[in-house]
N, C-alpha and C positions, 0 to 999 in steps of 0.2 A: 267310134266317135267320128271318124272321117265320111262314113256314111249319113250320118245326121247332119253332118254341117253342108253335105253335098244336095241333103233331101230339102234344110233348110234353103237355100241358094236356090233352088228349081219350084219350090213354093214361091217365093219370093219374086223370081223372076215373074213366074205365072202372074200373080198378082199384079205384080206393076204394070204388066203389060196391058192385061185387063183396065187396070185404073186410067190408062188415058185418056179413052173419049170422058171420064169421070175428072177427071183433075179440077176445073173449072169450077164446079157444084159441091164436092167434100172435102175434106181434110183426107188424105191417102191413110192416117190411122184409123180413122173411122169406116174407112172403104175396108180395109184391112181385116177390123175386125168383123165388118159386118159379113166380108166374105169367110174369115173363118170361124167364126160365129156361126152364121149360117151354114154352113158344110158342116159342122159339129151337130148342127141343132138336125138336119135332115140325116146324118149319120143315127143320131139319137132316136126321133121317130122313124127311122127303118128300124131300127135295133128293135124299138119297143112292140112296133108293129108284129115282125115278126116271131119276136119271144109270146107277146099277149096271143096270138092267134095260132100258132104253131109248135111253139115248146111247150109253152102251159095251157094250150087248148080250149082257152078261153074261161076255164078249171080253176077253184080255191088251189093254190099252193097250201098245202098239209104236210109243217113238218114234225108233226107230232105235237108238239106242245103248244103249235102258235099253228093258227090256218089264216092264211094271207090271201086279199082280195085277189083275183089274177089282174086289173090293172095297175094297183101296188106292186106285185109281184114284181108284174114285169121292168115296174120301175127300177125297183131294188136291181135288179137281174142288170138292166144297161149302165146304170150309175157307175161303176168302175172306170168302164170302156169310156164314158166320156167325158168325165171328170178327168185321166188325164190325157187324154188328147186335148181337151180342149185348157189343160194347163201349157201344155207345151205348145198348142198353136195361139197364145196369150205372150208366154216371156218370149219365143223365138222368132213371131213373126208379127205379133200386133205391137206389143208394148216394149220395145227395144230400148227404148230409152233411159227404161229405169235403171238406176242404181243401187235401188235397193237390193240386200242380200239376195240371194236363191230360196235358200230356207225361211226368210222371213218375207219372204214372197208366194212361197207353198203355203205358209201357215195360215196367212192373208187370205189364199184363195179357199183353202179350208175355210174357213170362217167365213166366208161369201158365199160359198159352195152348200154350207151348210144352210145358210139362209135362204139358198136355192132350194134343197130338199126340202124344207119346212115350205114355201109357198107352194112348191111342187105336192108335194102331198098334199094341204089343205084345199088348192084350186083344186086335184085330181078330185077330191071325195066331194068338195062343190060340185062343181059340172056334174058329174057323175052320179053322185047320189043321192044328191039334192034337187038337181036342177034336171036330171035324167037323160042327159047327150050322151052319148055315143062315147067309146071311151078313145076311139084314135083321134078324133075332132077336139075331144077334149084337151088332149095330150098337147095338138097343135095349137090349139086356144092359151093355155097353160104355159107354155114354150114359148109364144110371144110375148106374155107378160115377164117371164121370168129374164129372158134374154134383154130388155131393155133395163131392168134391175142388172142385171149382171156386168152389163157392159159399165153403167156409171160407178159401179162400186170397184171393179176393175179398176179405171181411166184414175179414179181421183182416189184410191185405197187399198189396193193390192199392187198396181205399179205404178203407184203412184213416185212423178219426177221431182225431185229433192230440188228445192228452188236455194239457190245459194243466196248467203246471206248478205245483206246491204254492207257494203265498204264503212263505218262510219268515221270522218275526219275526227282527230282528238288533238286539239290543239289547244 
């Protein structure tokens, strides 16, 4: 645990530091997340890259019963990895603020995560197999749309900050 909150603290610092010549032009949570947004999202297209071109060889995944596209594939394959990194670089380092539960803040991101996979697949077989791009370009084309959905369903719905309620006088 003491490791995590040390790795937290040296993200962080990282971070802020960077944000200074930024302070002036963003909000440091939006700096925040875009930097770790971004470092998920290029962690994600490496992953994919590599898994599409190298583990599954460019090749239908056949697991007997079901045979998967290899840029699906590879999908499926990095989803894990960064789904939760990129949960834990959300409650620990972008969205601090909130109050809401842990667990009802994983559930949240399940459920936006999931509406990630669903545009994520459908752009992917867009691009792809529709429109015939290339499927790492896709992947990045795909990946910017979804990260801008991500971030506002984040911000205003998985951490989102509990606004305390108006005092009212009763007299």
């Amino acid at each position: 645990m003491k490791t995590l909150s040390k790795t937290r603290d040296i993200i962080e610092a990282v971070i802020d530091w960077l944000y200074i010549p930024f302070r002036k032009l963003i909000p440091q949570q939006t700096f925040r997340y875009a930097l770790c947004g971004g470092s998920n999202t290029v962690l994600d297209i490496f992953l994919y890259f590599l898994t599409y071109n190298f583990i599954l060889k460019k090749q239908v995944f056949n697991l007997g019963f079901i045979a998967i596209s290899p840029h699906i594939a590879s999908f499926l394959i990095v989803f894990p990895i960064t789904f939760i990194t990129g949960f834990m670089l959300s409650k620990y380092i972008t969205f601090t603020e909130s109050q809401i539960r842990g667990r009802i803040q994983l559930f949240r991101y399940g459920v936006t995560v999931f509406v990630c996979i669903l545009l994520n697949y459908f752009l992917l077989k867009l691009f792809v197999e529709f429109f015939l791009f290339y499927p790492t370009p896709s992947k990045m084309l795909t990946a910017g749309i979804v990260v801008v959905y991500s971030y506002l369903s984040n911000k205003y719905y998985t951490f989102k900050i509990k606004k305390d309620k108006p005092i009212v006088n009763k007299q």
